[in-house]
ZAMARGU-4260 file (C-alpha; in steps of 0.2 Angstrom, whole numbers, plus 5000, padded with zeros to 4 digits):
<rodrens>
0) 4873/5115/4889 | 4890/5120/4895 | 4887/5108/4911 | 4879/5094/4904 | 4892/5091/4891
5) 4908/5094/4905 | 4895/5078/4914 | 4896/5068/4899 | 4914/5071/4897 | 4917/5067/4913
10) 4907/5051/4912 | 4917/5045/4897 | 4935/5052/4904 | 4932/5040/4918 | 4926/5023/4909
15) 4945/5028/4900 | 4955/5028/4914 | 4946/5012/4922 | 4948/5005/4905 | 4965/5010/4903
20) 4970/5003/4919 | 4964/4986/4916 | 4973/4986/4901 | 4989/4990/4909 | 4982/4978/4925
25) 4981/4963/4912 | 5000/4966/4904 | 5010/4976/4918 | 5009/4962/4930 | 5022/4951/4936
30) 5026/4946/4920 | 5020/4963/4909 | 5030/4967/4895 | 5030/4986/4900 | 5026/4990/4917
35) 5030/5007/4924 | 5046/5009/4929 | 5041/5022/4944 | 5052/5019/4961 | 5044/5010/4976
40) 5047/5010/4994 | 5044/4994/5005 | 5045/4991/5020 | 5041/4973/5028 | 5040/4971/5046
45) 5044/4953/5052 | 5039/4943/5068 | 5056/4937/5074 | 5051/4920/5090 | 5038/4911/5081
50) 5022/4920/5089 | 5014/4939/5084 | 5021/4956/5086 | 5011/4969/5092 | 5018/4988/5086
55) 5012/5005/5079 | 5016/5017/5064 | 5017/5032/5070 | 5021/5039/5051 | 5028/5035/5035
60) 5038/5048/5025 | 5044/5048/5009 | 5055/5061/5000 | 5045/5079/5006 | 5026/5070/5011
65) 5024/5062/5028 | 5008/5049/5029 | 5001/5049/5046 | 4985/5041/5043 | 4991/5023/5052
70) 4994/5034/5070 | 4987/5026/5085 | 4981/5009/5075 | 4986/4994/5086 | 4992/4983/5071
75) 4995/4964/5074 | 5004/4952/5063 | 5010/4934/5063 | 5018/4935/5048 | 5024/4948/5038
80) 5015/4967/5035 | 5021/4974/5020 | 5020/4994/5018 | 5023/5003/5005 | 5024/5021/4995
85) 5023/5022/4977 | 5031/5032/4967 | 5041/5039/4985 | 5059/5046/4984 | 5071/5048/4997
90) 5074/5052/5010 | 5061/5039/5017 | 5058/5031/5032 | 5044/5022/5045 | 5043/5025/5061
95) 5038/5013/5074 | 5032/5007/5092 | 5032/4990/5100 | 5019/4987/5111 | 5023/4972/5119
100) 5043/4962/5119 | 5040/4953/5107 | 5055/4959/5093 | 5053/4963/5075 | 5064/4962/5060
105) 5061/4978/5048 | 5068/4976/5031 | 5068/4991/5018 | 5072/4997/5002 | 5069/5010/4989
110) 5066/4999/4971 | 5083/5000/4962 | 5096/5003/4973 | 5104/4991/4983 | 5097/4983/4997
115) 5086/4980/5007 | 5091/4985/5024 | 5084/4978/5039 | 5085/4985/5057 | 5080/4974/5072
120) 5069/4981/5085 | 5066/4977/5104 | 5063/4992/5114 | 5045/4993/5120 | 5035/5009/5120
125) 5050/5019/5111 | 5049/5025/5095 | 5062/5019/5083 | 5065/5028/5066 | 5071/5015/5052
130) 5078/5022/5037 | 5080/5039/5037 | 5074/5056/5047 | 5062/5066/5038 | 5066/5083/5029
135) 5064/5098/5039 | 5053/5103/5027 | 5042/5087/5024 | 5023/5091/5027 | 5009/5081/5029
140) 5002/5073/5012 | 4986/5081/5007 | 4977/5072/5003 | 4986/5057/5010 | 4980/5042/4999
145) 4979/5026/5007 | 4976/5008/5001 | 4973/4994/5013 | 4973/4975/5007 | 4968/4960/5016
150) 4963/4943/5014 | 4948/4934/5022 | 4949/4918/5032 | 4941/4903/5023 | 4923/4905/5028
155) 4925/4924/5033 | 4917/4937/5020 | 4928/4951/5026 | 4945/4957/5036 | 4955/4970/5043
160) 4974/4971/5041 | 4977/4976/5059 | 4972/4962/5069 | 4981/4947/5064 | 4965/4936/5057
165) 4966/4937/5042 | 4976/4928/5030 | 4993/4932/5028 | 5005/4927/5014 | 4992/4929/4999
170) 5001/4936/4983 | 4992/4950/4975 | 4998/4959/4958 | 4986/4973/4949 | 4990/4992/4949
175) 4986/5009/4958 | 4984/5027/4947 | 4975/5043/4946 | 4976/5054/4929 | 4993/5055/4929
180) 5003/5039/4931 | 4997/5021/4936 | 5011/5009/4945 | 5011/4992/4943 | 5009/4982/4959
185) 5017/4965/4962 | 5038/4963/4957 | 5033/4977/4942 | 5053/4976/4941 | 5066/4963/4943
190) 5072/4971/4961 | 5055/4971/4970 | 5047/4957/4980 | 5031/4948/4980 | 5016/4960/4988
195) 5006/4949/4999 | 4993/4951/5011 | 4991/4960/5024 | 4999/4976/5015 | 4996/4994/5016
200) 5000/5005/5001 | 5003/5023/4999 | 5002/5033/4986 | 5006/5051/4985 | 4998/5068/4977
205) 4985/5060/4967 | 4974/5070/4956 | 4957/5070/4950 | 4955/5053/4956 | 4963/5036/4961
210) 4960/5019/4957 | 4966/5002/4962 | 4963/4986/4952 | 4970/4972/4963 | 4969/4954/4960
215) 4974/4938/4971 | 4989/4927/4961 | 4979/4910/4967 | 4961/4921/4964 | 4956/4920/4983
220) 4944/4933/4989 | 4954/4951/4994 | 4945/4966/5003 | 4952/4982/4996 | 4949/4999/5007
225) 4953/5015/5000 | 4957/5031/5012 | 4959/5050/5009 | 4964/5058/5025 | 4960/5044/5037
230) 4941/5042/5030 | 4939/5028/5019 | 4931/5032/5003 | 4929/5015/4997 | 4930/4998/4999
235) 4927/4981/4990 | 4929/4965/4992 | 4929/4947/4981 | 4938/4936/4971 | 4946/4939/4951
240) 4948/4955/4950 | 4943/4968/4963 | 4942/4987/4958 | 4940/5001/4971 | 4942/5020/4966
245) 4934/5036/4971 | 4937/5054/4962 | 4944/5066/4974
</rodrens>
């Protein structure tokens, strides 16, 4: 008895929560009367001559959590990739590798504080820290939770981030949340920038489960892919709104 009514509780907390979230996805978007007003890292890293960049993240860290989960992933972009951490503090910073001459401009900021910053980089094959060093004490993110968002080519039914095929530019707003907060997604406050495609989103300590609920501004398709530790745990893909979550 005790077990099958902690099921059906667990049943009904979860229709809740994905309930809850779409409520909050459908008022605490760009123009949301109330969306959260949790702190946001953003990274955007920028081809600079007109052609792609090829470059690597070795990791991301954000207040005491570093997110290695991108290391060794040949990323390629002809436009700019968006990364970000939700809910991060500071000190926070990206590291990254050229892999070939071509330069690329890094802008950054944490949401409400001035900025952003932007660091231009063209040494090959070194790895350049932007923004900060990471705490002595920072430790790997456990589980490090991971969100990747693409759009598909016209007559493609699916994409990756990474290799530059997809299509980039594609505004997205919706939100990302476990038990214990949700973040609105997509200029949530007056500071942030538009979230396009291709993007990569982070989003530290999440308990019990996590949930995204995603949606293209111009209702093209989007591919959603959800990592824990480097395995993905979900993925979906199509137009309207697109939901991916997993209980962890």
């Amino acid at each position: 008895m005790v077990g099958g009514r902690w099921q059906r509780w667990t049943r009904l907390w979860r229709v809740l929560f994905v309930g809850a979230a779409l409520a909050c996805f459908g008022g605490c978007g760009e123009s949301g009367q109330n969306p959260p007003n949790l702190p946001e890292i953003q990274f955007e890293i920028v081809p600079q001559l007109g052609g792609p960049i090829r470059f690597a993240v070795d990791e991301v860290h954000a207040g005491d959590r570093i997110f290695r989960s991108l290391a060794g992933q040949e990323i390629v972009a002809t436009a700019p990739f968006q990364i970000y951490v939700e809910n991060g503090s500071s000190p926070f910073g990206l590291t990254l590798r050229l892999l070939d001459p071509a330069p690329a401009l890094v802008r950054y900021r944490l949401t409400g504080t001035l900025g952003p910053a932007a660091v231009l980089v063209e040494q090959v094959g070194v790895p350049i820290t932007i923004g900060s060093p990471a705490l002595p004490s920072a430790r790997a993110a456990r589980p490090e939770a991971r969100l990747d968002v693409c759009a598909p080519v016209v007559g493609q039914t699916n994409c990756s981030p990474f290799d530059g095929q997809s299509t980039f530019g594609v505004a997205f707003s919706g939100t990302i949340g476990d038990t214990q907060i949700t973040r609105a997604l997509g200029r949530a406050s007056s500071d942030e920038t538009s979230t396009t495609t291709p993007a990569v989103i982070f989003f530290p300590d999440p308990q019990d489960t996590i949930a995204a609920i995603i949606r293209a501004v111009d209702a093209r398709p989007l591919q959603l892919e959800l990592w824990l530790d480097g395995r993905r745990a979900g993925r979906a893909i199509g137009s309207g709104t697109v939901v991916v979550r997993t209980d962890l």
